[in-house]
Wavefront OBJ file of the C-alpha trace (Angstrom):
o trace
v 49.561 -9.725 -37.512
v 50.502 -10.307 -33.728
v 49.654 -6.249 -33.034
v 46.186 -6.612 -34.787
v 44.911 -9.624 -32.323
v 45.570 -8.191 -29.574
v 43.367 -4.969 -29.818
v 40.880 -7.365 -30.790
v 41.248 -9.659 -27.735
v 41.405 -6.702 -25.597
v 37.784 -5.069 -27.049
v 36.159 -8.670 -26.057
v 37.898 -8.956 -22.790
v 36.684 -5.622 -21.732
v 32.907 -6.111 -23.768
v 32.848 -9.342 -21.669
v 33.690 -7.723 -18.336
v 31.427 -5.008 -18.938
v 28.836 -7.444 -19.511
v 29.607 -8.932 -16.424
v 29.099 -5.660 -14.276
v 26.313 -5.108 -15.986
v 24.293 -8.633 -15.634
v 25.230 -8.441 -11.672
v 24.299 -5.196 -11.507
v 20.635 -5.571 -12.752
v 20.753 -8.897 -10.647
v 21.863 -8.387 -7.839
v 20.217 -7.943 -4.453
v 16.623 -9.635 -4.977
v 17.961 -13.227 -5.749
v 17.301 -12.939 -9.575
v 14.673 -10.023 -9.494
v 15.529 -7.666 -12.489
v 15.504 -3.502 -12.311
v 12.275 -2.308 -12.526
v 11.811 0.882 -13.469
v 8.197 1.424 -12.210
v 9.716 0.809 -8.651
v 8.545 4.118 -6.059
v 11.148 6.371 -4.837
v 10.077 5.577 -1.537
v 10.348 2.358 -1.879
v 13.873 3.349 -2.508
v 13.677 5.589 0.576
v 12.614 2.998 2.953
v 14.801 0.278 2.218
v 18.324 2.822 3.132
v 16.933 3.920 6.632
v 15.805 0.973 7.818
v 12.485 2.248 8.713
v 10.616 0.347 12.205
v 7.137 -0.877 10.391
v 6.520 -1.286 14.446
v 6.797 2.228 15.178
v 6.614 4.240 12.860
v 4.781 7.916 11.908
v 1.878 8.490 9.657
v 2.472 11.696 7.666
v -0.390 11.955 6.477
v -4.207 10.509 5.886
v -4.308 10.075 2.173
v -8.121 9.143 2.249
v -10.136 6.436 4.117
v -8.027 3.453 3.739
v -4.743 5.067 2.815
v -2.157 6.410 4.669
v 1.346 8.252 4.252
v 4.202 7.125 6.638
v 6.922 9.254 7.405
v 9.415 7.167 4.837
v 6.578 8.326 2.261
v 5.579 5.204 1.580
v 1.906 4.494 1.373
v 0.025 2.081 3.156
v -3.439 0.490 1.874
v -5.349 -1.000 4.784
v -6.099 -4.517 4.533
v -9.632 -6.162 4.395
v -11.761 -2.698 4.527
v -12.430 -0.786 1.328
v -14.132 3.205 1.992
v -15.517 5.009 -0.500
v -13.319 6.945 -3.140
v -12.795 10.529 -2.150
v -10.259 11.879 -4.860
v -11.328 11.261 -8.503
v -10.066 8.016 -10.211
v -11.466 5.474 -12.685
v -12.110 3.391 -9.789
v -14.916 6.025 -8.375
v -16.667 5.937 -11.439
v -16.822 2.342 -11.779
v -18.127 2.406 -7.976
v -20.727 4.834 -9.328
v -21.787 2.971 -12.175
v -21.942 -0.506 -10.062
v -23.726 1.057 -7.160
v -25.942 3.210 -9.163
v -24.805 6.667 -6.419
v -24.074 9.459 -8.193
v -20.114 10.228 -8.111
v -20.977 13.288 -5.449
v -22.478 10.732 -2.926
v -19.527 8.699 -3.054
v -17.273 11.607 -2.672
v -19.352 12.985 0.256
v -19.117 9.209 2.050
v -15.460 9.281 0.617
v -15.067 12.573 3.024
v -16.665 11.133 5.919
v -14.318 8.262 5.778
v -11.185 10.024 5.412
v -11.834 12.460 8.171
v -12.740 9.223 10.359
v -9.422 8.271 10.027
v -7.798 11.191 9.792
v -8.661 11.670 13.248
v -7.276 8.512 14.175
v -4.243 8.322 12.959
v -2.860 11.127 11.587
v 0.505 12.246 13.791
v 0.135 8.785 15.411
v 2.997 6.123 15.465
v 1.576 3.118 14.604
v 2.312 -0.911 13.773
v 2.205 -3.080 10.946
v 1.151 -6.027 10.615
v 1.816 -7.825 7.038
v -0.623 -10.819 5.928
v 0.353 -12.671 2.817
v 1.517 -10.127 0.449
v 3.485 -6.997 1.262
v 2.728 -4.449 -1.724
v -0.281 -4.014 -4.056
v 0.068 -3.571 -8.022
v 0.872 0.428 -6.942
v 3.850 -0.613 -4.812
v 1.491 0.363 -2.147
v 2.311 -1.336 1.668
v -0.351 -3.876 2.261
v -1.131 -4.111 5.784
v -2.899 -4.489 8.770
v -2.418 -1.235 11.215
v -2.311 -0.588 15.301
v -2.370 2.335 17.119
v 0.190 2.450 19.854
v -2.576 2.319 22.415
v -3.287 -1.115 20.657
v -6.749 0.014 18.514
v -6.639 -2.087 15.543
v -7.238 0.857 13.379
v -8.734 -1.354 10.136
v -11.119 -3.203 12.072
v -12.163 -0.102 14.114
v -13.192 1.866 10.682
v -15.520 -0.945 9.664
v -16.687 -1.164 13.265
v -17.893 2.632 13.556
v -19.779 1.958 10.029
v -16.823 4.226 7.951
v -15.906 0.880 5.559
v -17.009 -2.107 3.593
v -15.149 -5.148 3.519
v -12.765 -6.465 0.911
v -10.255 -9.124 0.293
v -7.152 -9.029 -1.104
v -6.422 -12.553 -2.685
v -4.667 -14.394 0.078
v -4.744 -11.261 2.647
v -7.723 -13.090 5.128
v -5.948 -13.179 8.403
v -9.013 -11.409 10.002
v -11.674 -11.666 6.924
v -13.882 -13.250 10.214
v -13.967 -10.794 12.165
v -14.219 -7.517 9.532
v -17.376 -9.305 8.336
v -18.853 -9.551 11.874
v -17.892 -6.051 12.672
v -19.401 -5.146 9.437
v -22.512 -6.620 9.955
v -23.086 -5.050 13.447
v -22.132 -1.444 11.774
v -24.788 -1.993 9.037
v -27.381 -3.407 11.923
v -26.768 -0.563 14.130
v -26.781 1.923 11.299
v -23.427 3.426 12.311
v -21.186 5.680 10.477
v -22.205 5.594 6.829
v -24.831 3.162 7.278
v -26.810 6.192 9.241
l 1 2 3 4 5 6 7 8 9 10 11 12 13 14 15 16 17 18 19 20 21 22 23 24 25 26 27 28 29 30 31 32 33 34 35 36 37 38 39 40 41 42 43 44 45 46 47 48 49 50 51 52 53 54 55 56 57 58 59 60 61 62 63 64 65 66 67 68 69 70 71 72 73 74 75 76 77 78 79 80 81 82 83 84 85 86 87 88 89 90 91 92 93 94 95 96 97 98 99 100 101 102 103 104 105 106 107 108 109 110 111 112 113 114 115 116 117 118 119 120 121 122 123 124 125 126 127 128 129 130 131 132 133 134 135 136 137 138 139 140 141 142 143 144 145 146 147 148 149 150 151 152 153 154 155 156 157 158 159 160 161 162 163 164 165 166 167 168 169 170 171 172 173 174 175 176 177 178 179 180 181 182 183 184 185 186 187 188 189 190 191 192 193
């Protein structure tokens, strides 16, 4: 009987111990966060190379308010909100709200993105974080500087190529994108032409 209870004892031992690996395993790291599967590569990416949010490369100009940095993680620009270039549900809705036809907003869309495009694209660049750090896409939320210092959000509402938008607790400069805002629109600059 001895032999038989001892198999047994051995098959829980190890069941438990696997258990054990496993539970720290899916806990570990984000002080009780469990493995999400949606998670980014990039974000995967970014967090082994120790990337330098205050200099760092944009890859890329995704559209008007999005960029791609060189750890291919994207970055949505906080407080400004350009019209949709690429097709999404989100450009339809704008169509339907604001009564333009989906090829306006495209053509404004275009206009925006090759406003910053021009700006930052092949530029190092700094972020600055507000309250929260990633959007429901696992997109970077952020605030972004040129290394000559141009506040790149606030200068794309400035020269008329954004509206404004908040981001629940993201307000740090909700004051002064709504005055620069209002001067674009008053001037007629950019998209406001």
């Amino acid at each position: 009987m001895r032999k038989n209870k001892t198999p047994q004892k051995k098959i829980i031992f190890s069941l438990a111990l696997g258990l054990l690996v496993l539970t720290g395993y899916i806990f570990s790291g984000n002080s009780g966060a469990r493995f999400n599967p949606k998670k980014s590569f990039s974000q995967d990416i970014s967090a082994s190379h120790n990337y330098d949010y205050n200099n760092i490369l944009v890859a890329r100009v995704v559209d008007g308010d999005t960029l791609k940095l060189e750890s291919g993680e994207y970055v949505r620009l906080l407080g400004i909100d350009t019209p949709e270039l690429h097709e999404s549900a989100k450009l339809h809705r704008d169509a339907q709200r604001s009564g333009e036809s989906v090829e306006a907003i495209q053509k404004a869309g275009r206009k925006s993105y090759e406003f910053t495009r021009q700006l930052a694209e092949g530029k190092r660049i700094r972020l600055e974080f507000d309250t929260e750090k990633y959007d429901k896409y696992n997109r970077i939320l952020a605030y972004v500087f040129l290394a000559d210092g141009t506040f790149l959000n606030a200068r794309i509402v400035e020269e008329g190529y954004a509206s404004i938008t908040h981001y629940k607790l993201n307000v740090k400069y909700a004051d002064l994108f709504l005055k620069l805002y209002q001067q674009a629109r008053e001037n007629k600059r950019g998209l406001w032409r």
